[in-house]
C-alpha positions, -999 to 999 in steps of 0.1 A, spaced: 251 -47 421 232 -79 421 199 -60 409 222 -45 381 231 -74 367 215 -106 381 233 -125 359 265 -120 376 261 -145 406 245 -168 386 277 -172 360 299 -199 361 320 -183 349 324 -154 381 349 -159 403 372 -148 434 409 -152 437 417 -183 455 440 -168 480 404 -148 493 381 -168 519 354 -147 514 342 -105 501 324 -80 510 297 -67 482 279 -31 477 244 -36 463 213 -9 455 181 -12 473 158 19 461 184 40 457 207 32 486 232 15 491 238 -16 515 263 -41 520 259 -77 522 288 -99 541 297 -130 523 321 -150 545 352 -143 561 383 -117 554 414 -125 563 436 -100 546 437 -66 555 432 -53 511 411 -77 489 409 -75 451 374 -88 439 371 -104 402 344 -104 379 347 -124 349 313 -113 330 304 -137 297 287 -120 269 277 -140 242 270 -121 207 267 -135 174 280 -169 184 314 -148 199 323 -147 237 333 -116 250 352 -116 286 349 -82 306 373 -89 339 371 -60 361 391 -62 393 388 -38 423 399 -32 460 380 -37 490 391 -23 525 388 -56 548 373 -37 579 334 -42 580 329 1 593 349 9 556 334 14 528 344 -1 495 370 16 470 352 45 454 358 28 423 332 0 424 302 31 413 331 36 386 330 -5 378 294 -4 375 294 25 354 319 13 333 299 -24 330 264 -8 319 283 15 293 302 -18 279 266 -41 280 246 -9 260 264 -18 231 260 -48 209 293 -43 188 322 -63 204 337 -94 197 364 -113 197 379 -122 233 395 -93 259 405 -87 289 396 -55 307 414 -54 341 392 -17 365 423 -9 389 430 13 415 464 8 423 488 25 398 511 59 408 519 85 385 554 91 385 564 120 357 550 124 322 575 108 297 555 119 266 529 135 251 505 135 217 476 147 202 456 119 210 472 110 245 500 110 272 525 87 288 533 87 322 557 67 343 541 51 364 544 27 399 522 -2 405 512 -2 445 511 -35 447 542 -51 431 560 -18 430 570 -24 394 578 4 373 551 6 341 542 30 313 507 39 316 492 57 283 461 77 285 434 75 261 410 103 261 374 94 248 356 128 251 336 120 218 329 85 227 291 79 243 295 47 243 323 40 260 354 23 244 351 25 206 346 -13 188 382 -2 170 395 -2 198 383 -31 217 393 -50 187 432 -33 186 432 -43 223 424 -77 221 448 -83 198 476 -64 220 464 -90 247 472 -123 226 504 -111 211 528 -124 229 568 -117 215 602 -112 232 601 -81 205 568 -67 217 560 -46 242 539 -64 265 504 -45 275 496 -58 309 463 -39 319 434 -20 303 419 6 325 390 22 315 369 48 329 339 71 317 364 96 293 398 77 287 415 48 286 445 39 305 467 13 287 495 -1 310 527 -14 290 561 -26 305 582 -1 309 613 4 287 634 40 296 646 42 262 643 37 228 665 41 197 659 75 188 673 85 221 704 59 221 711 68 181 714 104 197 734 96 230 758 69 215 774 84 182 795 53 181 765 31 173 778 33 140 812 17 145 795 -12 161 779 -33 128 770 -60 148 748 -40 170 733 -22 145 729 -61 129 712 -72 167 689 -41 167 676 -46 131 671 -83 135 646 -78 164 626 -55 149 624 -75 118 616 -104 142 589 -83 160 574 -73 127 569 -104 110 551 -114 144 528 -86 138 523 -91 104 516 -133 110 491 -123 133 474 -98 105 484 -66 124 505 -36 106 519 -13 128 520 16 103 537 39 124 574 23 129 598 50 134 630 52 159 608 67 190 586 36 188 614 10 197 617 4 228 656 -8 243 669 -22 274 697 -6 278 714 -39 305 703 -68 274 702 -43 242 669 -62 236 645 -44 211 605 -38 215 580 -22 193 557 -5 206 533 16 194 516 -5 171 479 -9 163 465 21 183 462 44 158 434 28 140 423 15 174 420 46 181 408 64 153 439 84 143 442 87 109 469 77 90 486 111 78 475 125 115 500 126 135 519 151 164 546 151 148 541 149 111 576 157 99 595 130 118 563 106 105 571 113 71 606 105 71 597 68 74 565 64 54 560 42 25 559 61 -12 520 42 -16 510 65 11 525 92 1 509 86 -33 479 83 -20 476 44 -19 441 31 -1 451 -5 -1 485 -4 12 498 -38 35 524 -50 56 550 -40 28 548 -1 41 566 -17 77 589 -28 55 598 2 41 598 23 75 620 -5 85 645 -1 59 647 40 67 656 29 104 684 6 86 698 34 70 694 58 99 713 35 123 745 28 95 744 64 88 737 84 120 713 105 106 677 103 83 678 89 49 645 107 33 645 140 58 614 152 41 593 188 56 560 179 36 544 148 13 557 161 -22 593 165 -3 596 135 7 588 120 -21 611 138 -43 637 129 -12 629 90 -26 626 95 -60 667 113 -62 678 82 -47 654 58 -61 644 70 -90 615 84 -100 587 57 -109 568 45 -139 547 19 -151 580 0 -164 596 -1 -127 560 2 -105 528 -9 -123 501 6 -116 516 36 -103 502 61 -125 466 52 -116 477 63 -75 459 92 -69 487 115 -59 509 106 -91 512 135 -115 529 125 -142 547 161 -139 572 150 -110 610 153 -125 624 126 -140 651 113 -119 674 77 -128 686 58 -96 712 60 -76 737 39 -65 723 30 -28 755 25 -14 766 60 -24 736 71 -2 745 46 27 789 44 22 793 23 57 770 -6 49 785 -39 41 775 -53 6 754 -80 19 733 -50 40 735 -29 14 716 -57 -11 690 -65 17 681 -27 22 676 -23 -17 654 -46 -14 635 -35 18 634 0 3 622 -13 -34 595 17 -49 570 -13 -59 557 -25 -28 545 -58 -46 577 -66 -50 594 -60 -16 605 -83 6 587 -93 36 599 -92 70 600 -128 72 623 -132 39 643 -104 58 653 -124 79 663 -154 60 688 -133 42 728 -133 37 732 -110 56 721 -121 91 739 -156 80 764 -154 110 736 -140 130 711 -158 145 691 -149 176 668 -172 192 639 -181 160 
C-alpha cells in the first residue's frame, strides 16, 4: 500500500486509534503481496484508520477509511483492504471534490430484512457487529458511475455529515465500494405514513398532530439555514419513535445527490400529492418555499386522515389545487403566466373556504396552513415564520 500511495505514512494527518499498540499492514512488492509487522497486537480484531488529506483548489478533502485486521500474524488481512485500495485510487483519479467528508470502508454491518425498495436503491435493516445496534443501511447503486462516487453526491454527503438536528435522521457511515454506495442512517421502525394508517385516532389528539408538525417544521427550517431543500417531503419520509413520538426527516438531499430527477420518482402518484404548484407548472427556480408547501399537505393529511390534493397525474393535481385554491393569475401569482406549463385554458375556479376542505382544524391552524399552502410561492411563509406563529403559542418544544 505504501508504494500506492507514499504519501500516506508521511501525513500528519494518518493515524491509529489510540486504544491499538501497534498493526499489521499489506503492501505490493512486484505484484505480490507481503506483510510488514509494525509493533505489537494486543486485541484479538483491530480496526486500522486512514485519514488521507487532499488538497484541491485551496479546499481539504478528508477520505477516512477504516478496516479490520485479524490479530493472528498466519491470518491474512480482511478481504476488504484490495477493496480500500481500490476504492482510494478511484476517489484520487478525480480532481472534482470539495468541501470536507467523511468516508468510513467497513466490514462489519448484518443485513437483517429489506424494509424498502426504489428505483434508484434499497433499504435494509441492518445489525452493526460491533456495537450490535440496529441501523438502516441504504444502498446506492453506481453501475453508470466510472469514477466512482459522483461529485453530487460527495457534496449531498457532506452536508448529511455536518447536519446535525434532534429532527434529522442522523447518517452515521458512508460505505462505498466499486458499484454502490451504502449509506448507514439510525434506525427509526416507523414513520407517519404508517402510524396515520395504524392509529385512526391521531386525529382526535390536536396536540399530537400539533407535536408532529412542529418538528418537522423545526427539522425543515434546519435544512433550509443550512441551504439544503429536501424536495421530496412526504409522510413515508418521516421518521417516528414510537416510545418519545419524536419526529425525523429523512430522505432529504439524495435525490440530486444522486441524480434523481425531480419528477422521477417510484412512486410518482403519492410524490405528486405533496408537490408544490411551481413544479407542477414547470418552475426551474423553485426554493425552500416548495417544503413549505409539502409541509402544509402533511398538515392537512394528519387533521383530516386522508390526502388533501390526491392527484393520478400533473394536470390532476393541479386542478385538485386550483378547486380549493383557486385557479391563478397574474392578479393573485405574478408571473405565473410566463411558467411554462401555464395554459391560460385551465378552468376558472374562485377559492374555497379552506376550512370547508379541512372542518377539524382549529382557527389558528387553519390561518397558518392558508398560509403554508398560499399558490404564490413568494409570498409563503417560511418554515422559520411557521413556527413563530399563533398557533404553536402554548406550544413550545426545546428551540
Amino acid at each position: 500500500m505504501s508504494k500506492l500511495f507514499p504519501h500516506l505514512y508521511r501525513a500528519p494527518d494518518f493515524r491509529l486509534p489510540a486504544i491499538t499498540r501497534g498493526f499489521w499492514s499489506k503492501q505490493r512488492d512486484r505484484g505480490s503481496a507481503k506483510r510488514e509487522k509494525r509493533g505489537e497486537l494486543t486485541d484479538s480484531l483491530l480496526t486500522v484508520s486512514l485519514r488521507i488529506p487532499i488538497l484541491v483548489s485551496s479546499s481539504s478533502l478528508f477520505f477516512v477509511f477504516r478496516f479490520q485486521i485479524q490479530s493472528r500474524p498466519s491470518d491474512h488481512p480482511s478481504p476488504s483492504v484490495p477493496l480500500l485500495l481500490d476504492s482510494v485510487k478511484s476517489v484520487l483519479k478525480s480532481d472534482h471534490y470539495f468541501g470536507f467528508l467523511v468516508l468510513w470502508l467497513r466490514v462489519n454491518y448484518e443485513k437483517v430484512e429489506k424494509i424498502g425498495e426504489g428505483t434508484y436503491g434499497v433499504v435494509y435493516k441492518a445489525r452493526d457487529r460491533l456495537t450490535n445496534e440496529t441501523i438502516a443501511l441504504k444502498k446506492i447503486r453506481l453501475e453508470n458511475e466510472d469514477e466512482g462516487v459522483p461529485s453530487t453526491a460527495i457534496r449531498e454527503i457532506s452536508l448529511l455529515k455536518e447536519m446535525q438536528h434532534n429532527n434529522i435522521v442522523r447518517l452515521q457511515d458512508v460505505v462505498h465500494s466499486e458499484k454502490r454506495i451504502y449509506l448507514v442512517f439510525e434506525y427509526l421502525d416507523l414513520d407517519l405514513k404508517k402510524h396515520m394508517d395504524s392509529c385512526p385516532e391521531l386525529v382526535k389528539d390536536p396536540r399530537l398532530v400539533k407535536t408532529y408538525l412542529y418538528q418537522i417544521l423545526r427539522g425543515i427550517a434546519y435544512c433550509h439555514s443550512h441551504r439544503v431543500l429536501h424536495r421530496d417531503l412526504k409522510p413515508q419520509n418521516l421518521l417516528i419513535d414510537r416510545q418519545t413520538n419524536v419526529l425525523k426527516l429523512a430522505d432529504f438531499g439524495l435525490a440530486r445527490a444522486f441524480g434523481i430527477p425531480v419528477r422521477t420518482f417510484t412512486h410518482e402518484v403519492v410524490t405528486l400529492w405533496y408537490r408544490a404548484p411551481e413544479i407542477l407548472l414547470g418552475s426551474r427556480h423553485y426554493s425552500t418555499p416548495v417544503d413549505v408547501w409539502s409541509i402544509g399537505c402533511i398538515f392537512a393529511e394528519m387533521v383530516n386522515q386522508r390526502p388533501l390534493f390526491p392527484g393520478d397525474s400533473e394536470i390532476d393535481e393541479l386542478f385538485k389545487i386550483f378547486r380549493v385554491l383557486g385557479t391563478p393569475n397574474e392578479e393573485t401569482w405574478p408571473g405565473v403566466t410566463s411558467l411554462p406549463d401555464f395554459k391560460s385554458a385551465f378552468p376558472k375556479w374562485l377559492p374555497k373556504d379552506l376550512a370547508a376542505a379541512v372542518p377539524n382544524l382549529e382557527a389558528t391552524g387553519i390561518d397558518l396552513l392558508s398560509k403554508m399552502l398560499c399558490l404564490d410561492p413568494s409570498k409563503r411563509v417560511t418554515a422559520r415564520q411557521a413556527l413563530e406563529h399563533e398557533y404553536f403559542k402554548d406550544f413550545r418544544l426545546v428551540p
